[in-house]
C-alpha positions in Angstrom: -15.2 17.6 24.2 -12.9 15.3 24.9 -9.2 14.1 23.6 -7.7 10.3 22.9 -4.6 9.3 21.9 -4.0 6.4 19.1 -0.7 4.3 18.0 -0.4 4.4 14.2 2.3 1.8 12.5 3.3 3.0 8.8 4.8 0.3 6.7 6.7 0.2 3.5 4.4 -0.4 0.4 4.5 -4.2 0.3 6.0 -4.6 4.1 3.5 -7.2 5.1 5.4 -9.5 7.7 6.0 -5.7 9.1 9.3 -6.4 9.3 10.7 -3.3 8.1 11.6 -4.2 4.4 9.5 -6.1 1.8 11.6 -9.6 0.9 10.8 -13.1 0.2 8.7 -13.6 3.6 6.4 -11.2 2.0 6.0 -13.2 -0.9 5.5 -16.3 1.2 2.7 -14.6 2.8 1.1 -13.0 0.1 1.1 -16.5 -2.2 0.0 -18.2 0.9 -2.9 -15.6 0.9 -3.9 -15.9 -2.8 -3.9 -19.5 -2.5 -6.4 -20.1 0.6 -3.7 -21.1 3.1 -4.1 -19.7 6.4 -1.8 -16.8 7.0 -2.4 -16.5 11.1 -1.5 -12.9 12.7 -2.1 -10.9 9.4 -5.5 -9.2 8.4 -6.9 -7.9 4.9 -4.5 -4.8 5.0 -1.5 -6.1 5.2 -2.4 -7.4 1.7 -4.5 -4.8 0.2 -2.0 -3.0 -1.4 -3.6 -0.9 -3.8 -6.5 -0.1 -1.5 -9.5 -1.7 -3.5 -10.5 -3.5 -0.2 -9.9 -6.7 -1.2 -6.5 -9.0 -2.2 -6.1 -10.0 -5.9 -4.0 -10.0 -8.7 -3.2 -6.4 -8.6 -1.9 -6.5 -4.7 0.4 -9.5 -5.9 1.4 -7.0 -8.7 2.0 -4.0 -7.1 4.1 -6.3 -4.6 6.5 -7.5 -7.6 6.8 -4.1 -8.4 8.4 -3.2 -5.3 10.3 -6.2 -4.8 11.9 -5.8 -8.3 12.5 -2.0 -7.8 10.1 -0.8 -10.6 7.6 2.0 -10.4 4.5 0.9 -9.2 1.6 1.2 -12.3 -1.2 0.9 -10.5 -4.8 -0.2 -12.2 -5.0 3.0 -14.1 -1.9 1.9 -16.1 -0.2 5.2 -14.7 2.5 5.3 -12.2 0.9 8.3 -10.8 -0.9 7.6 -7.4 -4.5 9.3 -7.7 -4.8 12.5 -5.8 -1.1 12.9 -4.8 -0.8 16.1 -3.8 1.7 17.9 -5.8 2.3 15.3 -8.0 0.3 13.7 -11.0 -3.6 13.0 -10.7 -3.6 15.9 -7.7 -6.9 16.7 -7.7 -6.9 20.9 -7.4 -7.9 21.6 -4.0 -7.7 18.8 -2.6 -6.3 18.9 1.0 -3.5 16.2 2.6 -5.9 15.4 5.5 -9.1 14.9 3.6 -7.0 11.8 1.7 -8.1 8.5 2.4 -5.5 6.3 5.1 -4.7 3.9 1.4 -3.9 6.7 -0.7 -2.2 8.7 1.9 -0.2 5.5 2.3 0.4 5.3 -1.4 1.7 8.9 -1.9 4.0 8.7 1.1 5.6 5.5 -0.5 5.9 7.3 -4.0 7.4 10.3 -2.6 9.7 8.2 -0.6 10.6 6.5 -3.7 11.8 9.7 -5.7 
């Protein structure tokens, strides 16, 4: 058995230049996405904000959201993050760690949030 060590970057829901706050240069990025136009130095999850896999409507949504300080109603229609633990939609028994990386990411922004 052996050991490895990995860097791991958290970013603010909707941080996708990385910068370190979510502004106008993320909107840039994000239009520029939507709309074909190469965004060089950025992959799919800098985008994918509500974890679906893919960048739509509801990423460019979600984004808004943040930018305009509102609570983030995701697909559902809720504002609570599904499988949150200790908050709404925790699934009982469900542990932190078995939490996929997007929904981990999702409930650390919430809780950041309140």
């Amino acid at each position: 058995m052996g050991t490895t060590t990995a860097s791991l970057t958290l970013r603010k829901l909707g941080d996708i230049t990385g910068d370190g706050s979510v502004g106008l240069d993320d909107k840039l990025q994000m239009n520029k996405r939507l709309n074909g136009l190469p965004t060089p130095g950025y992959e799919l999850r800098h985008f994918d904000l509500n974890g679906s896999g893919t960048v739509g409507l509801d990423d460019k949504v979600i984004l808004n959201q943040v930018l305009n300080n509102l609570p983030i109603r995701w697909s559902q229609g809720t504002d609570a993050v599904p499988a949150c633990p200790g908050g709404p939609g925790q699934r009982p028994g469900t542990p932190t760690h078995s939490l996929s990386l997007p929904v981990r990411a999702r409930c650390t922004a919430r809780a950041s949030r309140e």
